[in-house]
C-alpha positions in Angstrom: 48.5 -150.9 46.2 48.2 -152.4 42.5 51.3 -152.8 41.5 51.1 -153.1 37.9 49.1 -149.2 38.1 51.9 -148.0 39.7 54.6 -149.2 37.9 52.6 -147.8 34.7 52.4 -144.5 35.9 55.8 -144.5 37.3 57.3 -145.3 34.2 55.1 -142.4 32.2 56.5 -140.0 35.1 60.4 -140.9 34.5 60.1 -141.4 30.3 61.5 -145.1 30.8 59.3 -148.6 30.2 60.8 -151.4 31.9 61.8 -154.8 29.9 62.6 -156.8 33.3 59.5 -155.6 35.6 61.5 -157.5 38.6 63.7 -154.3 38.6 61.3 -151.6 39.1 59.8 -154.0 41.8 62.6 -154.4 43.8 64.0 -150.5 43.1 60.7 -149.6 45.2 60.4 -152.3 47.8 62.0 -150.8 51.1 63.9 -152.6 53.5 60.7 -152.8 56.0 58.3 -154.3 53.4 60.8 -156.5 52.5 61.0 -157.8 55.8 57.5 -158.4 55.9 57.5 -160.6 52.3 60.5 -163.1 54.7 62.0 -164.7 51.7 60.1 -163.6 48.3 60.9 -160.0 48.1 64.6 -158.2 48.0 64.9 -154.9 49.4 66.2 -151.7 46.6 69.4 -151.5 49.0 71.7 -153.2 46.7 70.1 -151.4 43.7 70.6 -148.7 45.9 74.5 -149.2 46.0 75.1 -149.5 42.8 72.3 -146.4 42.0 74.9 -144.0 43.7 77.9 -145.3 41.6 76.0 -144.6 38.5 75.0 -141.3 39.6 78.5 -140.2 40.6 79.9 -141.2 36.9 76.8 -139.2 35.2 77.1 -136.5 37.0 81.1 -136.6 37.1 81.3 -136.8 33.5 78.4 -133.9 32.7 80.2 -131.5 35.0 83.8 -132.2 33.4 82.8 -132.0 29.5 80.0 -129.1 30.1 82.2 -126.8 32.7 86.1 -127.1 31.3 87.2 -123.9 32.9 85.9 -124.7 36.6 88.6 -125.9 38.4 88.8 -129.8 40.4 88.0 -128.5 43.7 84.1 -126.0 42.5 84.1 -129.1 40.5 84.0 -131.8 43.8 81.8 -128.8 45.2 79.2 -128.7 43.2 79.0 -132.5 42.4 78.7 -133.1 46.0 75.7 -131.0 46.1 73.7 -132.3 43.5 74.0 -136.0 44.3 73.5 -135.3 48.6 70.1 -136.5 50.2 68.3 -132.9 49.7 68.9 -132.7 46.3 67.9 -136.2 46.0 65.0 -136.1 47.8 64.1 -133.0 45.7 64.7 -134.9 42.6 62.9 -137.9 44.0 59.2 -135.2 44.6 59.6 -134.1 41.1 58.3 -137.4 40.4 56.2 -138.6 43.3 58.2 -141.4 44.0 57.0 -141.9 47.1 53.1 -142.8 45.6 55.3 -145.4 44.4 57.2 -146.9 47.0 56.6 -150.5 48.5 56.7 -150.0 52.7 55.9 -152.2 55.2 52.9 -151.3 57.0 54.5 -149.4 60.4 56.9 -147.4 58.3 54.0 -146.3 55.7 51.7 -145.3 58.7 54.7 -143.3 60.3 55.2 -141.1 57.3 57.6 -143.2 55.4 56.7 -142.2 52.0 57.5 -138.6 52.8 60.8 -139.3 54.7 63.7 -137.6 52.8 66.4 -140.2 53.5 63.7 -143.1 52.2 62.7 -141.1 49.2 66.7 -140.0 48.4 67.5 -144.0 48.1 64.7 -145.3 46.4 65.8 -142.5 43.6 69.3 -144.3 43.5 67.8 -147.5 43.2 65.6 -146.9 40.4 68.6 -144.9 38.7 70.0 -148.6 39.3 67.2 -150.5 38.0 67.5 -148.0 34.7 70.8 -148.9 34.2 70.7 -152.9 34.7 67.4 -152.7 32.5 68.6 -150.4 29.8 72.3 -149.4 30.2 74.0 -146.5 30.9 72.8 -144.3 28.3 69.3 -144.8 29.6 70.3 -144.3 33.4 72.1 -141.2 31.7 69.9 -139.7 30.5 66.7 -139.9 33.6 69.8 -138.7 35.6 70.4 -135.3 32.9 66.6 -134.5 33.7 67.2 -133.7 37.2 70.6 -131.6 36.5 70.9 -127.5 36.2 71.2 -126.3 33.5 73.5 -123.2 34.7 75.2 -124.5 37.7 78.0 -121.8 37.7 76.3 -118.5 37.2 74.3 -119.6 40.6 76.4 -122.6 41.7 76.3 -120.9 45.5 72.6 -121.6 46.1 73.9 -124.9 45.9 75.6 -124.9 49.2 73.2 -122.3 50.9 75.0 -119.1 50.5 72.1 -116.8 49.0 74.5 -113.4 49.7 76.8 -114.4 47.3 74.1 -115.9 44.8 72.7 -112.6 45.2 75.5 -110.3 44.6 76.8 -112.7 41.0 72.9 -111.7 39.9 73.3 -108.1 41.3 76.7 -107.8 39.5 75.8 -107.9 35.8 74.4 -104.5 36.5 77.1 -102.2 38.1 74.7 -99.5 38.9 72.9 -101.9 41.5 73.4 -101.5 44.7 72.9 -103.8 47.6 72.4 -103.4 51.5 71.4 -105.5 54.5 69.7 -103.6 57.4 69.1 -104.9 61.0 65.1 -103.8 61.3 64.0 -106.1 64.1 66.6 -107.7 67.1 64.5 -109.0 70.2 64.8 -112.3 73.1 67.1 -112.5 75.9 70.9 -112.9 75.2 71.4 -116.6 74.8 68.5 -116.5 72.6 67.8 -113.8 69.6 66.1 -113.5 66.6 67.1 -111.1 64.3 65.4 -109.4 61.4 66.8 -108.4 58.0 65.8 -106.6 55.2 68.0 -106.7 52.0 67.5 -103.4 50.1 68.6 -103.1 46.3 69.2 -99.2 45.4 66.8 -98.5 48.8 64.0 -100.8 47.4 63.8 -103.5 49.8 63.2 -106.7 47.8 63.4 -109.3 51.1 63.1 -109.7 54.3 64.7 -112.7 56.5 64.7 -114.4 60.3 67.8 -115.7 62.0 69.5 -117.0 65.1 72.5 -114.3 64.3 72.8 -111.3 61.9 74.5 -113.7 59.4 71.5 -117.0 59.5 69.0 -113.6 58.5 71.0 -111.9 56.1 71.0 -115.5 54.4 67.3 -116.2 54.6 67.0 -112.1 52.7 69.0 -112.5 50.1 67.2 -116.3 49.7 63.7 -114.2 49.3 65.0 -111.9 46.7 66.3 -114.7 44.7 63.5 -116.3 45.1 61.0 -112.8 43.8 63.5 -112.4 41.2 62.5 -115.8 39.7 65.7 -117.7 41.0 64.8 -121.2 41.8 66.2 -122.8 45.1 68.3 -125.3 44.1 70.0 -126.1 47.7 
């Protein structure tokens, strides 16, 4: 991999050129390629560390000036979902960081670059590597890319819970009317799938698989949001 290339385009991809390459560097070089440099290389778990500090504040401090009426504990909620591993591995594709990441050679041939938990902490790092390089207002504002703009109106796809994410769209039309219907329930006992199609004034507008009645309700309501342009955010 040429290093320099990458750092280039990595930099065009997150808006943010780098005074102190050594940070960037480091921000991308995992623990097992690290190991393979013995003594010249530093692996981004430190930057890492103090990555998920920064994070917290940012997104702590966004959530509390933007959402005043939302009380402590939606607040802890909805923070906790935007700074766990999914939502940082999402965050983390959005800009192909793991074209970018330095792995030693078994980890890159087993997938590595693709692995969530890899890809969610090489996002803190360079959030880390931002902030030592250019200070908080630069790590700020990379962070504020990644952020909903309209976490409450939808806040539940956040945590999985489509049905209700559903019915807050659903509501700001009283005349709508939604209804899950069991279609499809088949396997032994110890072992079903069941089928569920979510119907919106008799128009069905998803369908959904589950383990149990409630996993394909869920996975229906997740497909309407989904056709009705709402985008996945858990």
């Amino acid at each position: 991999m040429d290093v320099k290339i990458s750092f280039t385009e990595l930099e065009k991809q997150i808006a943010y050129q780098f005074k102190d390459q050594n940070l960037i560097y480091e921000a991308l070089s995992h623990s097992s390629y690290a190991n393979e440099k013995k003594k010249i290389r530093k692996s981004n778990e430190r930057l890492e560390f103090l990555g998920d500090s920064v994070l917290s504040v940012v997104v702590s401090q966004y959530l509390f000036e933007k959402y005043p009426d939302l009380p402590e504990g939606e607040l802890t909620k909805i923070r906790a979902a935007l700074v766990c591993e999914k939502s940082l591995h999402k965050f983390a594709c959005r800009i192909d960081l793991g074209n970018y990441l330095l792995l030693g050679k078994g980890e890159s041939h087993t997938g590595g670059r693709e692995r969530p938990s890899i890809l969610a902490d090489a996002f803190e790092a360079v959030i880390a590597a931002i902030y030592l390089d250019g200070g908080l207002e630069a790590a700020r504002t990379h962070i504020l890319r990644f952020i909903p703009k309209n976490i409450p109106e939808k806040h539940s796809m956040l945590f999985g819970d489509y049905k209700t994410a559903l019915q807050e769209v659903i509501q700001k039309n009283p005349e709508e009317k939604v209804d899950y219907r069991l279609i499809e329930e088949s396997g032994p006992d110890h072992n079903k799938t069941f089928v569920v199609e979510v119907d919106l004034n008799s128009n069905v507008i998803g369908k959904g698989t589950g383990k149990s009645k409630k996993e394909a309700e869920q996975m229906a309501a997740r497909e309407a949001l989904a056709l009705m342009g709402y985008e996945d955010a858990s």
